[in-house]
Backbone bond lengths (Angstrom), bond angles and torsions (degrees), N, CA, C in turn:
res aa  C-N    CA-C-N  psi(-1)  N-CA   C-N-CA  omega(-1)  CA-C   N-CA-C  phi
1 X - - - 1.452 - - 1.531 108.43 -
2 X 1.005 120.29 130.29 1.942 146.81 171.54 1.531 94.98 -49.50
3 X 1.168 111.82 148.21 1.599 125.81 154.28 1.527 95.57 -63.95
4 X 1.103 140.86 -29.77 1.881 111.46 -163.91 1.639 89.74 -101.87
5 X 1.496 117.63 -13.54 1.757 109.93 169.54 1.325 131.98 -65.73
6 X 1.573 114.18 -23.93 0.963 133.36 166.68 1.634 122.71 -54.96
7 X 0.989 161.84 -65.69 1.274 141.17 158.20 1.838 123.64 -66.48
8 X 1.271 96.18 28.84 2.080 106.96 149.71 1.153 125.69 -63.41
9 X 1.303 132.77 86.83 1.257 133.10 132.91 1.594 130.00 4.61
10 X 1.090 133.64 22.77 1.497 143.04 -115.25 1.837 79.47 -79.21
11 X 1.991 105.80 148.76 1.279 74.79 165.58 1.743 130.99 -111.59
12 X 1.218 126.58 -179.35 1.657 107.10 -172.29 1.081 110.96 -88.01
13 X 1.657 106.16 -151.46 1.699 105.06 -149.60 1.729 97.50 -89.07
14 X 1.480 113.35 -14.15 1.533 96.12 170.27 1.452 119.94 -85.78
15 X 1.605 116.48 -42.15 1.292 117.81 173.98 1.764 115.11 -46.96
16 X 1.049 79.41 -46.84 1.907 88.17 174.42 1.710 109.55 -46.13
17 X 1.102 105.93 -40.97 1.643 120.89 -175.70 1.071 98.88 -63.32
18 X 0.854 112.42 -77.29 1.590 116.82 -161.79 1.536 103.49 -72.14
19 X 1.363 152.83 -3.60 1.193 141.23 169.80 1.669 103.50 -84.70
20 X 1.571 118.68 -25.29 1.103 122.34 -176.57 1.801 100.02 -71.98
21 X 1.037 88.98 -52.51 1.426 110.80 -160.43 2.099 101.46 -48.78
22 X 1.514 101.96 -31.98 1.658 109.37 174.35 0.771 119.04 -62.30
23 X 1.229 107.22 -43.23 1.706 117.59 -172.97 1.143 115.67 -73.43
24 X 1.205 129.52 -53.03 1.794 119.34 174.63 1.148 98.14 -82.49
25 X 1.576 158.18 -0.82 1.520 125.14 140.39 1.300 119.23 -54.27
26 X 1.523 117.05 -52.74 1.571 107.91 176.41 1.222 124.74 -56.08
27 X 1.809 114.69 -46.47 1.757 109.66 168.07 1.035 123.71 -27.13
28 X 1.626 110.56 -68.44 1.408 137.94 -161.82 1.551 103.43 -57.31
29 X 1.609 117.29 -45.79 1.457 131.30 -171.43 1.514 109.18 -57.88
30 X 1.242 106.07 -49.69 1.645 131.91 -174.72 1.358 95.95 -57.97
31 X 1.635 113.93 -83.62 1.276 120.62 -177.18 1.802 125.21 -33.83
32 X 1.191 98.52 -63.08 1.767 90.06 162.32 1.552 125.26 -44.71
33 X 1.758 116.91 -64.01 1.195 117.55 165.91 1.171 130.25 -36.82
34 X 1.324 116.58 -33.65 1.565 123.51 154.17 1.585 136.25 -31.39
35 X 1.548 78.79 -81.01 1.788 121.13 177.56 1.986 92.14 -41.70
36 X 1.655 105.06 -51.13 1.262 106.39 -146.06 1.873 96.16 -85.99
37 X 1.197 110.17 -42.39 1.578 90.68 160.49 1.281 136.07 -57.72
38 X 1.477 114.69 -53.90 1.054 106.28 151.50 1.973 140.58 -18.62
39 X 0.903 89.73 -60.07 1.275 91.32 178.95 1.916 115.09 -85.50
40 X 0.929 97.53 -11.76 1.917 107.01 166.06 1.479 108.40 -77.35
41 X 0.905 111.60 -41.83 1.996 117.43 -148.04 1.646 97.27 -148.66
42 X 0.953 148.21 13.48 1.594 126.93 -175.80 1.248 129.89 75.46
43 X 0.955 104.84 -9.88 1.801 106.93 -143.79 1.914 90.19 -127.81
44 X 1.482 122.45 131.94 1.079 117.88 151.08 1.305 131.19 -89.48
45 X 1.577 106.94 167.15 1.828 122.44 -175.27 1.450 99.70 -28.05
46 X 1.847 141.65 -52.55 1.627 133.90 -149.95 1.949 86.32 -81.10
47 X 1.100 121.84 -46.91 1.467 128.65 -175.82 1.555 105.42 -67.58
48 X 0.939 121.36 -23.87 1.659 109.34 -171.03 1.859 98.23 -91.88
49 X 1.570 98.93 -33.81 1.424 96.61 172.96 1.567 119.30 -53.36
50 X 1.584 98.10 -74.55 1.976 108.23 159.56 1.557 109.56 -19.51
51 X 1.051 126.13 -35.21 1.165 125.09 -178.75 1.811 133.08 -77.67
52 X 1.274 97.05 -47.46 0.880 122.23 161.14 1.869 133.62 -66.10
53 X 1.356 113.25 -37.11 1.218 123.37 141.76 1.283 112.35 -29.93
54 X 1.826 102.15 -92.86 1.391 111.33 -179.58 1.669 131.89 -34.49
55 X 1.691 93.51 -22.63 1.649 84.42 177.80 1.802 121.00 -88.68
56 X 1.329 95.44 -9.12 2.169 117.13 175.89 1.184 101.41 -84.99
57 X 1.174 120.53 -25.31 1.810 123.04 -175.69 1.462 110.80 -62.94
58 X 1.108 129.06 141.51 1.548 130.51 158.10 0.901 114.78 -56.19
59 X 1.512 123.51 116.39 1.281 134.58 167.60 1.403 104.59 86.16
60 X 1.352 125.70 21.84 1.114 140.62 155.46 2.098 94.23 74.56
61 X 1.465 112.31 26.66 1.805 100.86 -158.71 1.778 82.79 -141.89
62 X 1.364 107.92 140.18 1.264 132.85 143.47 1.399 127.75 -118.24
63 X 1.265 113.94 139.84 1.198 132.54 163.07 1.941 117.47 -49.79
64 X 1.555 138.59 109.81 0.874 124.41 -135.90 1.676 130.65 -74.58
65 X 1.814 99.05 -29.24 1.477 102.06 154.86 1.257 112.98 -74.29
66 X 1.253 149.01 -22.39 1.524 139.09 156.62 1.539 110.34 -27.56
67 X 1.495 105.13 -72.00 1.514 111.63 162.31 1.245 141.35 -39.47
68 X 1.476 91.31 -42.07 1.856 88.58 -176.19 1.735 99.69 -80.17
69 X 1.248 122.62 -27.38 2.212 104.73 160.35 1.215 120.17 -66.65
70 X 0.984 117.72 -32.80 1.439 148.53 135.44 1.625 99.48 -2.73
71 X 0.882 124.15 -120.52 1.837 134.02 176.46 1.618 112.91 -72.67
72 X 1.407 120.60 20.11 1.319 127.83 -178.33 1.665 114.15 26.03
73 X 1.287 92.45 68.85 1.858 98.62 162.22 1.572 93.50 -134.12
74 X 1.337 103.00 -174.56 1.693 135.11 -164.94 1.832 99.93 -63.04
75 X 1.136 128.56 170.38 1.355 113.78 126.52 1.261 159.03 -64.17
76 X 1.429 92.53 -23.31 1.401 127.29 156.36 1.289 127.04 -56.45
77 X 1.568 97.14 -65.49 1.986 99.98 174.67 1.520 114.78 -55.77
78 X 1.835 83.87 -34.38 2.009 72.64 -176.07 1.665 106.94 -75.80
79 X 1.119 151.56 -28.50 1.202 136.85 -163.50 1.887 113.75 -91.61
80 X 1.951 92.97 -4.49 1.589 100.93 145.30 1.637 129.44 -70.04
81 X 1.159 92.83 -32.26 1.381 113.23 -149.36 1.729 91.20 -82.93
82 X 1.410 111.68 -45.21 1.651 128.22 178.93 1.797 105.04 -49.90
83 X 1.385 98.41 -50.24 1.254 100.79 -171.69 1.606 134.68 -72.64
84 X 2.042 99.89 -23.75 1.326 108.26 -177.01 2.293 87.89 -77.59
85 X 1.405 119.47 -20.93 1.111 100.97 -169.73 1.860 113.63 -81.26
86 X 1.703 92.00 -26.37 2.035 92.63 177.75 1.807 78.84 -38.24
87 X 1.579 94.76 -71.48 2.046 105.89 -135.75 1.748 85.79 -29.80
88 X 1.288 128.34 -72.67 1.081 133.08 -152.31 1.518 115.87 -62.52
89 X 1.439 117.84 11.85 1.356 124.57 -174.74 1.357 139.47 75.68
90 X 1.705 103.63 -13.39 1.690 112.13 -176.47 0.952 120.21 -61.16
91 X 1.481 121.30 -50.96 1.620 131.57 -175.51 1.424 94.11 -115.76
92 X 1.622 95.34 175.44 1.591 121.83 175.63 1.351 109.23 -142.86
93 X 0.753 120.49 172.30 1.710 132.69 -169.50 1.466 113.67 -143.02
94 X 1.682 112.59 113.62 1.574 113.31 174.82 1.483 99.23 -144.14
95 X 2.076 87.51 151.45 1.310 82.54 -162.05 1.753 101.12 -75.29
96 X 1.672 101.19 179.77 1.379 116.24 176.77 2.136 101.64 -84.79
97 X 1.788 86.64 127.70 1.322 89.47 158.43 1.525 148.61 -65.77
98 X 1.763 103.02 -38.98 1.455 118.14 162.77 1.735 114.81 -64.82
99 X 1.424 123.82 -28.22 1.217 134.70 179.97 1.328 124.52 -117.44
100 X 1.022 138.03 87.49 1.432 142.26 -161.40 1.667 99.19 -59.13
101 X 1.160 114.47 -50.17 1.562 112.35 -173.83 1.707 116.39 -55.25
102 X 1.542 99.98 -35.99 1.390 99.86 179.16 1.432 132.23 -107.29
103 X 1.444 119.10 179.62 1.676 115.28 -149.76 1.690 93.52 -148.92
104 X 1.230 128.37 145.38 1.309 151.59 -137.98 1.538 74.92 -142.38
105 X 1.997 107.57 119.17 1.253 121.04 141.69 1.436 120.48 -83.84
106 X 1.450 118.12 134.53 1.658 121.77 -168.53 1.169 86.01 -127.10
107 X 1.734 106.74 144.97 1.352 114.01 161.22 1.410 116.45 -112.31
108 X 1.457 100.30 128.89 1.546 105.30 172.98 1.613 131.95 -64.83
109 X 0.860 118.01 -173.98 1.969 127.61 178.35 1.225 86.98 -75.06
110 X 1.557 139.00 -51.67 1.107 104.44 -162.09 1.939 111.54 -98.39
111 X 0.946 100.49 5.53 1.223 97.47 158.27 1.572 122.79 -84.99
112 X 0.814 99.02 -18.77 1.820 116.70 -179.00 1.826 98.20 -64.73
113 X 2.061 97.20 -61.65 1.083 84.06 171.39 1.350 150.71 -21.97
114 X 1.610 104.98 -67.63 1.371 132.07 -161.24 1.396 104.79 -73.44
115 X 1.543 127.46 -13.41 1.312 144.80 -159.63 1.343 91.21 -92.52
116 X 1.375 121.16 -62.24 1.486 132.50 -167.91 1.675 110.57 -71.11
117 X 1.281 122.29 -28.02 1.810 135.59 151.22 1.313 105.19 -46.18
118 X 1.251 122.66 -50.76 1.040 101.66 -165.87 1.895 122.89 -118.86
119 X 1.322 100.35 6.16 1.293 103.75 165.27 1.567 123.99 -53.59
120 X 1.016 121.55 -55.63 1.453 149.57 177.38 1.600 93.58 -33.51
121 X 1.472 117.69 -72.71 1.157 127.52 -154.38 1.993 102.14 -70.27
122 X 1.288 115.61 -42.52 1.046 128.88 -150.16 2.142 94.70 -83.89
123 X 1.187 110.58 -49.02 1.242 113.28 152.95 1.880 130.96 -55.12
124 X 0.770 93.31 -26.86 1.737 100.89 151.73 1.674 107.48 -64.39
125 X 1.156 119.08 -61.61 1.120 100.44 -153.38 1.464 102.49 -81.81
126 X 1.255 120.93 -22.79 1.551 124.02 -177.72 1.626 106.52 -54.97
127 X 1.351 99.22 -45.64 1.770 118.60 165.08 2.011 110.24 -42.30
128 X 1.096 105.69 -39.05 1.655 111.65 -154.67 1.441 85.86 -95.71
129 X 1.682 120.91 -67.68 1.564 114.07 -178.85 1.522 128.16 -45.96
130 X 1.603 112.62 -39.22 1.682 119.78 -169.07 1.770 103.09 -113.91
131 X 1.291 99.09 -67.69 1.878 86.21 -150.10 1.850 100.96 -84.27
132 X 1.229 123.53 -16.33 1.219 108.50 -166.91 2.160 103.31 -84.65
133 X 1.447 92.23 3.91 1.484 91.20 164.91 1.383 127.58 -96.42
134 X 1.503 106.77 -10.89 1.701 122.83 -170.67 1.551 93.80 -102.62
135 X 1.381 90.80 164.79 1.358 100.02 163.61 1.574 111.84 -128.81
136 X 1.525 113.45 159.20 1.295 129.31 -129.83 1.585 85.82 -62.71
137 X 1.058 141.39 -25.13 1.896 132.66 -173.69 1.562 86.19 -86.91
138 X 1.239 131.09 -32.56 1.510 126.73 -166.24 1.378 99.84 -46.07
139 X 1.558 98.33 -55.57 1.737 124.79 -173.80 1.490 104.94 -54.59
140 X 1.419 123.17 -84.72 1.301 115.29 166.86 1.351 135.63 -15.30
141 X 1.410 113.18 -33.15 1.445 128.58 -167.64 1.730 105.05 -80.64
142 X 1.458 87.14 -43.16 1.974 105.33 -165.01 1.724 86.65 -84.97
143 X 1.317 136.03 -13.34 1.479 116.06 -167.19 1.910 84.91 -87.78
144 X 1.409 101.02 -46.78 1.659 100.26 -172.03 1.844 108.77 -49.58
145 X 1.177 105.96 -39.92 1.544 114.99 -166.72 1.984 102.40 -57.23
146 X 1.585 91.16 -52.90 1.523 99.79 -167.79 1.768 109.29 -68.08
147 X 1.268 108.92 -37.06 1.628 99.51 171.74 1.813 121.52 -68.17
148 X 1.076 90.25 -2.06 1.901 97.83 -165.99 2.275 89.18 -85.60
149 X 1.741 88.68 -33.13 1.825 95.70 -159.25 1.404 104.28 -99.89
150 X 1.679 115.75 -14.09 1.651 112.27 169.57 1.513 108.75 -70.39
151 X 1.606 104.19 146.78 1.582 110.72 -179.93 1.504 96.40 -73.93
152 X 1.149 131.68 170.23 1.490 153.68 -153.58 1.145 117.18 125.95
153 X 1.297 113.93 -153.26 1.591 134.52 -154.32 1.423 109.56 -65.78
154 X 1.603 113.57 -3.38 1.884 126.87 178.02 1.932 84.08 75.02
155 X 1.382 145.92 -7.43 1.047 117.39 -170.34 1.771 117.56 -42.80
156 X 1.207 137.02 142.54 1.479 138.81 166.71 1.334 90.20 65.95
157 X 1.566 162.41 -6.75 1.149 162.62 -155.81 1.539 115.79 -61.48
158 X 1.236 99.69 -35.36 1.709 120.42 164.47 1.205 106.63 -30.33
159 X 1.554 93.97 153.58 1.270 119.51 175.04 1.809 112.98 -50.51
160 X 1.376 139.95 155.82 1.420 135.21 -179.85 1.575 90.97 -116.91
161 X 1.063 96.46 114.87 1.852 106.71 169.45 1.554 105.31 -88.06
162 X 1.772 98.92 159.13 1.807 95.67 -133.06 1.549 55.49 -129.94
């Protein structure tokens, strides 16, 4: 063991479990949701998100790092991600007037469209993969868990004494 290994917290054989155990639920969760938009609508899980943003946004437009915390990708991925949607017609891209450097993703009608195609379907399955296996305190329990483990304001972020 390292001098900087030495004060690790290491974790045990249940924490271990269950950290494993997160990670290939979310993969696995993601990956289907993917696969399964994809093959409904064109568009994958990071694009259906972009999409979806843009359609709660005022004026249907965000500003583009807004967006990219927004659906938690790169700046990078997102201004991939922006671009496979111009070609495909959903969004558009203009620059910002107050900010010369920056550019306002807008979503079009027909991106709206393809958004509203495929909500329906894609919420089904979110239904079939997560909540139609919990039960309604299950839910409650996992909404309390996930606000304690989302980054933000650290509210309740503290440590949970056992």
């Amino acid at each position: 063991m390292t001098a900087r290994e030495e004060g690790v917290r290491w974790l045990d054989a249940e924490e271990q479990s269950v950290w494993r155990s997160l990670l290939r639920a979310q993969s696995r969760i993601e990956e289907e949701l993917d696969r399964d938009l994809q093959a409904r609508s064109g568009v994958g899980l990071v694009e259906f998100g972009i999409l979806v943003a843009l359609s709660e946004a005022p004026g249907m437009r965000m500003r583009m790092r807004v967006l990219a915390d927004s659906v938690i990708v790169s700046k990078s991925r997102l201004s991939h991600q922006i671009t496979r949607l111009e070609r495909a017609g959903y969004v558009r891209r203009e620059p910002c007037e107050e900010d010369r450097r920056g550019f306002w993703a807008i979503l079009t009608d027909q991106g709206l469209e393809v958004l509203r195609a495929a909500a329906g379907g894609h919420v089904t399955r979110v239904r079939e993969r997560v909540f139609d296996r919990l039960t309604r305190e299950q839910v409650r329990q996992l909404g309390a868990v996930m606000r304690l483990l989302e980054p933000g304001d650290g509210a309740g972020g503290g440590p949970n004494p056992r």
